[in-house]
ROFI-423410 format. One line per 5 residues: number of its first residue (from 1); for each residue y, z, x of C-alpha. Coordinates in Angstrom, 2 decimals, decimal comma. Layout:
! ROFI-423410
NUM) Y:Z:X ~ ... .
END
This chain:
! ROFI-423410
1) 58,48:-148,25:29,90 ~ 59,33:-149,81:26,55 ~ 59,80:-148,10:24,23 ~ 57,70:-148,42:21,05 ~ 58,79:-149,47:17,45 .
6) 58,70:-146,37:15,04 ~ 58,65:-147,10:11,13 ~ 58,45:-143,67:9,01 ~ 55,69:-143,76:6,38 ~ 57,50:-143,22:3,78 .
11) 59,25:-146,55:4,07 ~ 55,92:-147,82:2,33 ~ 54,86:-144,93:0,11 ~ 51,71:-144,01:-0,75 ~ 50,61:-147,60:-1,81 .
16) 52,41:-149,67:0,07 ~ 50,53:-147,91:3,25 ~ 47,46:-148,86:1,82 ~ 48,22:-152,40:0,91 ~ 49,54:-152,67:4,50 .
21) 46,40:-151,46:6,66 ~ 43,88:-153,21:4,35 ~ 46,09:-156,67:3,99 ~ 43,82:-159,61:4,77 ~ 40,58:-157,83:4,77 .
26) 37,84:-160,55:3,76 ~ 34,59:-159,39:1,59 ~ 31,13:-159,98:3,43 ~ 28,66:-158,67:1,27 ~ 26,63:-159,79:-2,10 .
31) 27,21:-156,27:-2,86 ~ 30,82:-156,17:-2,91 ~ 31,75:-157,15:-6,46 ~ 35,27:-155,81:-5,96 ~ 37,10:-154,15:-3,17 .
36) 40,75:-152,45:-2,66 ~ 43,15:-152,65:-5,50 ~ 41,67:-151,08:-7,95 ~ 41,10:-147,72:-9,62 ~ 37,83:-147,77:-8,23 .
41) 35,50:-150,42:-6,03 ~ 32,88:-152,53:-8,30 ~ 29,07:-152,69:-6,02 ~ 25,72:-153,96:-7,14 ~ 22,54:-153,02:-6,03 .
46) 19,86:-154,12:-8,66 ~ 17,21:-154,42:-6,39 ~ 17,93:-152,37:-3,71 ~ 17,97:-147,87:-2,80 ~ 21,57:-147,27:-2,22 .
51) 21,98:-145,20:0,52 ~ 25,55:-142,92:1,11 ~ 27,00:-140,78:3,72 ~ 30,02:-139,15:4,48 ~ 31,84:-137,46:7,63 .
56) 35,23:-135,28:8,22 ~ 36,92:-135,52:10,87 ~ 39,57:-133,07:11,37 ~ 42,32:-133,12:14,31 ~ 41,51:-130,03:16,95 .
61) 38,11:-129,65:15,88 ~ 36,42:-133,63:16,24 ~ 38,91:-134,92:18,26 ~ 41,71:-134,43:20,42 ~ 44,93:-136,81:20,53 .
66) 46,30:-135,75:24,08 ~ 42,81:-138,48:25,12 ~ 41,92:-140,65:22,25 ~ 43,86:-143,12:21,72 ~ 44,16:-143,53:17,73 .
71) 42,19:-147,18:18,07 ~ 39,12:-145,96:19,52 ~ 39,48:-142,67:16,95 ~ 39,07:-145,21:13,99 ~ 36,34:-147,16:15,69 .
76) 34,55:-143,66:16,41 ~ 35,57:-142,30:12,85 ~ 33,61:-145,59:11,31 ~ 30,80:-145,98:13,59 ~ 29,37:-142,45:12,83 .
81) 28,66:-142,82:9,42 ~ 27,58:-146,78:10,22 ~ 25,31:-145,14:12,68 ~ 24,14:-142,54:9,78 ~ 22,89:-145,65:7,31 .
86) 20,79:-147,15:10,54 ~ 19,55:-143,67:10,62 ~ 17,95:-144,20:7,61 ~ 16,58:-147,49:8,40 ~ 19,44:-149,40:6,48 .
91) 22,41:-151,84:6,62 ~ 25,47:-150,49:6,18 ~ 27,76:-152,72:3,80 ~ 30,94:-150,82:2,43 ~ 32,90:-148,07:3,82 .
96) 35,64:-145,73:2,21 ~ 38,76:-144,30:4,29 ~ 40,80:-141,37:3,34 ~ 43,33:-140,30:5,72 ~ 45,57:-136,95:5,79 .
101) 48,85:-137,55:7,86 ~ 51,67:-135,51:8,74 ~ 54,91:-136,51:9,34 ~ 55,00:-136,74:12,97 ~ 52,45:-139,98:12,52 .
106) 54,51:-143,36:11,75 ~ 53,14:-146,87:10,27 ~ 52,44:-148,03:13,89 ~ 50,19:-145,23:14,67 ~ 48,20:-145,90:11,20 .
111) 47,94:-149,97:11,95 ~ 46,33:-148,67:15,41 ~ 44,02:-145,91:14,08 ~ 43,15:-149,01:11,14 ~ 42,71:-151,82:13,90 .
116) 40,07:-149,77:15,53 ~ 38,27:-149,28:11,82 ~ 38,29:-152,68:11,06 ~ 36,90:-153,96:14,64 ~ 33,71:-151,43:13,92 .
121) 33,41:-153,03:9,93 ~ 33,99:-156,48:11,37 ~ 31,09:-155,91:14,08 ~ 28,85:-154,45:11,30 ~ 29,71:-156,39:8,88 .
126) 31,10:-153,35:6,50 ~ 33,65:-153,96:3,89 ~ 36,31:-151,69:3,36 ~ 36,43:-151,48:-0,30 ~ 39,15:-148,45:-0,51 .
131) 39,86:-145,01:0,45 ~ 43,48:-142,70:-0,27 ~ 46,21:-141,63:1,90 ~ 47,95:-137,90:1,52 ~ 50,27:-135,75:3,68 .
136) 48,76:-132,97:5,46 ~ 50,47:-129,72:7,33 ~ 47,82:-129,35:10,22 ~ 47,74:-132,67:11,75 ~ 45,18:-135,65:10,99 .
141) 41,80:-136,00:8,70 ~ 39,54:-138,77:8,44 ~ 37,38:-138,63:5,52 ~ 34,82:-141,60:5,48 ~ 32,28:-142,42:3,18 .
146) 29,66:-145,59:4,00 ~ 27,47:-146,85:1,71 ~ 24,60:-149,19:2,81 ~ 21,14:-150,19:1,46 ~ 17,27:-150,55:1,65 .
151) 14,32:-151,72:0,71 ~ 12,40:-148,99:-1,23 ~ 9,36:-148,60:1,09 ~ 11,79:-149,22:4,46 ~ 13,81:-145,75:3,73 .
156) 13,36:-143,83:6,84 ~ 13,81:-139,97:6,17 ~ 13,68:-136,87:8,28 ~ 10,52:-135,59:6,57 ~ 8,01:-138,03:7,23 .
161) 6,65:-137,14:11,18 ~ 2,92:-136,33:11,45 ~ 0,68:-134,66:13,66 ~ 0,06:-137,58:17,05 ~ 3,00:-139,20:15,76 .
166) 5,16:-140,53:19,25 ~ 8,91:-139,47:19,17 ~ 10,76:-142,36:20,66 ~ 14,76:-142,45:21,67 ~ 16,79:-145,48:22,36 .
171) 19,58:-145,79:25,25 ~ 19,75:-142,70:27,23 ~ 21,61:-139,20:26,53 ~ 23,73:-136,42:27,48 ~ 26,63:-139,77:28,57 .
176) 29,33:-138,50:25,83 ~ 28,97:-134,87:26,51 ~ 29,89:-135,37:29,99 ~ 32,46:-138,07:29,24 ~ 34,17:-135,34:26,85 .
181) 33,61:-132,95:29,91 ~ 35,46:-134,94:32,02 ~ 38,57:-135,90:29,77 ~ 39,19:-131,74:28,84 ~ 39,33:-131,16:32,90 .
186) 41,63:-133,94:33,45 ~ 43,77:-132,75:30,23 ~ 43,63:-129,25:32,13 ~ 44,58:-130,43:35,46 ~ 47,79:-132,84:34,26 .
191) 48,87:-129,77:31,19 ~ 52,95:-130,77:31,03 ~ 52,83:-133,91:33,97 ~ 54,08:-136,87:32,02 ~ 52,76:-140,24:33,15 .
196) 50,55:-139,10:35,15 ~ 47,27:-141,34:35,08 ~ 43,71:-140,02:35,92 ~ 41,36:-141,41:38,54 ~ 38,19:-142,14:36,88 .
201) 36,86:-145,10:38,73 ~ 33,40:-144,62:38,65 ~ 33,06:-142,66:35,86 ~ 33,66:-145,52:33,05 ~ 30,56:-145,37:31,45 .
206) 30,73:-141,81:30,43 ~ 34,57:-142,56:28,64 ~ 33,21:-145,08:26,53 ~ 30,27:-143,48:25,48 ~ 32,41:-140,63:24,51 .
211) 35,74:-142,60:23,26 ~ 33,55:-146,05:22,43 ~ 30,12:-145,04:21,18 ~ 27,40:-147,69:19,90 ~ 25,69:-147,52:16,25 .
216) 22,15:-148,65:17,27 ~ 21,53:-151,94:14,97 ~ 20,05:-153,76:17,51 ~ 17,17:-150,98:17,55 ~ 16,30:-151,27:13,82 .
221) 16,45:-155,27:14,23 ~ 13,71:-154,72:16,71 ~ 12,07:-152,47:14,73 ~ 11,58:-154,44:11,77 ~ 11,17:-157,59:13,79 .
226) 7,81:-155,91:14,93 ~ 7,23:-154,80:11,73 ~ 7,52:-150,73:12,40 ~ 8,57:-148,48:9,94 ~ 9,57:-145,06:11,92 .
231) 7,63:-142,29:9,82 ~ 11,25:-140,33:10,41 ~ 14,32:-141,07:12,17 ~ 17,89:-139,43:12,92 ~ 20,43:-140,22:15,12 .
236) 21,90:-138,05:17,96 ~ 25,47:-136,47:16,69 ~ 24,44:-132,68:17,74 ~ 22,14:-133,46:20,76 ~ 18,24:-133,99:21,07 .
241) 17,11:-130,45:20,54 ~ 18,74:-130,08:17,66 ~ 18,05:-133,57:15,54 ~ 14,11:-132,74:17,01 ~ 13,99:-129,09:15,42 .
246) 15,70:-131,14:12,06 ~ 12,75:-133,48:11,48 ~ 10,24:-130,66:13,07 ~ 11,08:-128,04:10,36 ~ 11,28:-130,49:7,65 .
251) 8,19:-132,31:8,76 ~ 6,19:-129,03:8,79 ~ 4,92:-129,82:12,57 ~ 5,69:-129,50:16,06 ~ 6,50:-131,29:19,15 .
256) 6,14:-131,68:22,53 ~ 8,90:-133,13:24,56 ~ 8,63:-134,33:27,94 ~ 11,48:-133,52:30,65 ~ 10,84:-136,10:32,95 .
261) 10,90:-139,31:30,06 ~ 14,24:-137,90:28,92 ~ 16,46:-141,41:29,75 ~ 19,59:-140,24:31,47 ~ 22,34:-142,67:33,23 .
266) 22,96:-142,22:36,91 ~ 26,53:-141,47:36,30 ~ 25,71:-138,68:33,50 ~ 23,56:-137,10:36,53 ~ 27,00:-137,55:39,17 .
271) 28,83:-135,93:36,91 ~ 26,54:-132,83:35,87 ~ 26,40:-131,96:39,25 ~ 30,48:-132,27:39,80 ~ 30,28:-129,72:37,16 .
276) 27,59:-127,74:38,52 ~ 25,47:-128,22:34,86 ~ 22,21:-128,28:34,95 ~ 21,41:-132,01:33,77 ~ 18,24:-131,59:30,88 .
281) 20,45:-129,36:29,27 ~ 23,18:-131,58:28,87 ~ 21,26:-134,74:27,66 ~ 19,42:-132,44:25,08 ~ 22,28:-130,34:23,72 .
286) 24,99:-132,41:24,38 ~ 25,56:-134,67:21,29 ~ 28,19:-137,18:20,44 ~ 25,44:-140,70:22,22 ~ 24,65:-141,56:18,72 .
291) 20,95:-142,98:19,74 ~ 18,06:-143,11:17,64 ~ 15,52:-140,52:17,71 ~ 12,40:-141,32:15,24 ~ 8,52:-141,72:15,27 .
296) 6,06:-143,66:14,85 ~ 2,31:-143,68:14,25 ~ 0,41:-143,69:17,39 ~ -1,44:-147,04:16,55 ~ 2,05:-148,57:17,16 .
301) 2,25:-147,28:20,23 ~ 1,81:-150,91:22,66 ~ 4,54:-152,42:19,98 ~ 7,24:-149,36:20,41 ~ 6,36:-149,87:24,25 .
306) 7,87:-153,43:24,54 ~ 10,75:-152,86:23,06 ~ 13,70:-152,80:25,41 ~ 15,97:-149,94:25,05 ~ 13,81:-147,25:23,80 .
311) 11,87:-144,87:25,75 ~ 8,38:-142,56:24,64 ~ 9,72:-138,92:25,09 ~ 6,97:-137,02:23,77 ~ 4,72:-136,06:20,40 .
316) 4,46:-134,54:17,06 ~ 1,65:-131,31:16,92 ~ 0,72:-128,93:14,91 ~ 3,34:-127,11:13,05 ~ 1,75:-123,53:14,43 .
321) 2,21:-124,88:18,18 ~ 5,75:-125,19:17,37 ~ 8,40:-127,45:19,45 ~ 8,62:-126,85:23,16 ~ 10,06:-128,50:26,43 .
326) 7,63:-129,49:28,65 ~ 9,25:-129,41:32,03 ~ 8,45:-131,45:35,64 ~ 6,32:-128,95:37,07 ~ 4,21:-128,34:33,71 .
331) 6,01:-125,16:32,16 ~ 6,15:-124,84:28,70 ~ 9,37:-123,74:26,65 ~ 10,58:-123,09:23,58 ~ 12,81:-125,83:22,22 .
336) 16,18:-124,54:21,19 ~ 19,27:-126,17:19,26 ~ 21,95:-125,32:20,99 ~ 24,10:-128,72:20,43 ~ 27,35:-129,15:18,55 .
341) 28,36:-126,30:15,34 ~ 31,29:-127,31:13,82 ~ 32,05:-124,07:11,87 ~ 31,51:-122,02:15,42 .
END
């Protein structure tokens, strides 16, 4: 195997790292007035709500280097906060990257953890418009901020769902939890073979939903193409129960979910039973698909149905009937968040 071309960081510096992994990025949006190279990026919104969210990611809690290659990490790393804006019924137009390094991380491992940034901007059409580098003693963190907008009346919060309202979820679920389930047993198995390389024919789906994932754009393009405006929306990071108990306790009302209209993919259900897990709870606790879970009034219900990619899981109630599972033979049970905690 050849072997690959090292350059320490601090052959660049501080600056010169950044100048390097943003060289050559082009500005896309109105909005960008002025990117990287500045003390701070210039935006303009004057008719627009400005909408802004930010994620950590942190090296042995989010993610795990002995799997994830440092390309799909950035395209992960960006996506979830592009997937946050859509959340919110938005378009997501600049993005800001700070990353800690230690010294064990060279310039070619930064161009590959940037590469797979830029490929989820460039498909989103995001500007990176700046972001700060700094040396860390525990490994690597990703802070990104993204920064998108929205028409006034098209803002899509978590506190909008009404009594009748449908709850709707596009793709299907519980894919990245078992494609994370698969890549820890494999790490387990191979602990101190080098070169070895896993089987996982069959099983390719569930490694890019988990290594790969998708920020739903498409959906809210066929939202607003029917003209729907979700009365609240979130997207799956924790898993279903969890974003569902979100907009139920800050909607005031209940729900009703439905067991059997849960979308899961055939190879999510192989795999659960490899693992001997029972399959509802993975798709509703398991987190990490990055779908769209919202709702909409039930007058839109023959528009939401057409719509390719999203599936009718259940309703809104009465707060005092609270949120409960309804399973295939008709029991009723509580609903309980039991999805990802990152300060467990």
């Amino acid at each position: 195997m050849q072997e690959r071309k090292r350059t320490e960081i601090a052959t660049l510096g501080e600056f010169g790292l950044i100048n390097h992994l943003t060289e050559g990025i082009e500005i896309k949006n109105e909005s960008t007035i002025y990117g990287v190279g500045d003390d701070a990026a210039v935006l303009s919104y004057p008719e627009k709500q400005v909408l802004v969210t930010t994620d950590l990611l942190m090296e042995g809690v989010h993610f795990d280097l002995t799997y994830v290659p440092l390309k799909h990490l950035g395209y992960k790393a960006a996506i979830v906060n592009i997937s946050d804006i859509y959340a919110m019924n938005g378009s997501p137009k600049q993005m800001i990257i700070s990353i800690a390094l230690s010294k064990r991380f060279c310039i070619e491992d930064m161009e590959d953890l940037y590469a797979g940034l830029r490929i989820a901007c460039e498909e989103h059409d995001v500007d990176i418009v700046g972001g700060d580098t700094s040396s860390s003693m525990t490994g690597l963190a990703i802070s990104i901020t993204c920064i998108g907008e929205a028409d006034k009346e098209k803002v899509v919060y978590r506190h909008g769902a009404k009594d009748t309202d449908l709850v709707c979820v596009s793709g299907d679920l519980g894919a990245a939890y078992m494609g994370l389930q698969l890549l820890e047993r494999e790490k387990a198995v191979l602990k101190g073979e080098k070169d070895m390389q896993p089987d996982f024919a069959g099983k390719e789906y569930l490694l890019e939903r988990q290594l790969k994932p998708a920020a739903r754009k498409d959906i809210i393009e066929k939202l607003a193409k029917l003209n729907i405006v979700p009365t609240s929306m979130m997207d799956i990071s924790d898993g279903l129960s969890s974003e569902m108990m979100h907009i139920c306790t800050q909607s005031k009302v209940g729900c009703r979910i439905y067991e059997e209209r849960i979308p899961i993919d055939y190879q999510t259900a192989v795999m659960a039973e490899e693992f001997n897990m029972n399959l509802t709870t993975c798709a509703l606790n398991g987190g990490e698909d990055y779908e769209l879970l919202f709702t909409v009034p039930i007058a839109d219900h023959d528009k939401v149905a057409e719509i390719e990619g999203v599936k009718l899981i259940g309703h809104i109630t009465k707060q005092e009937l609270g949120c409960a599972l309804i399973t295939r033979d008709g029991q009723e049970f509580e609903l309980k968040a039991q999805g990802w905690n990152a300060l467990k």
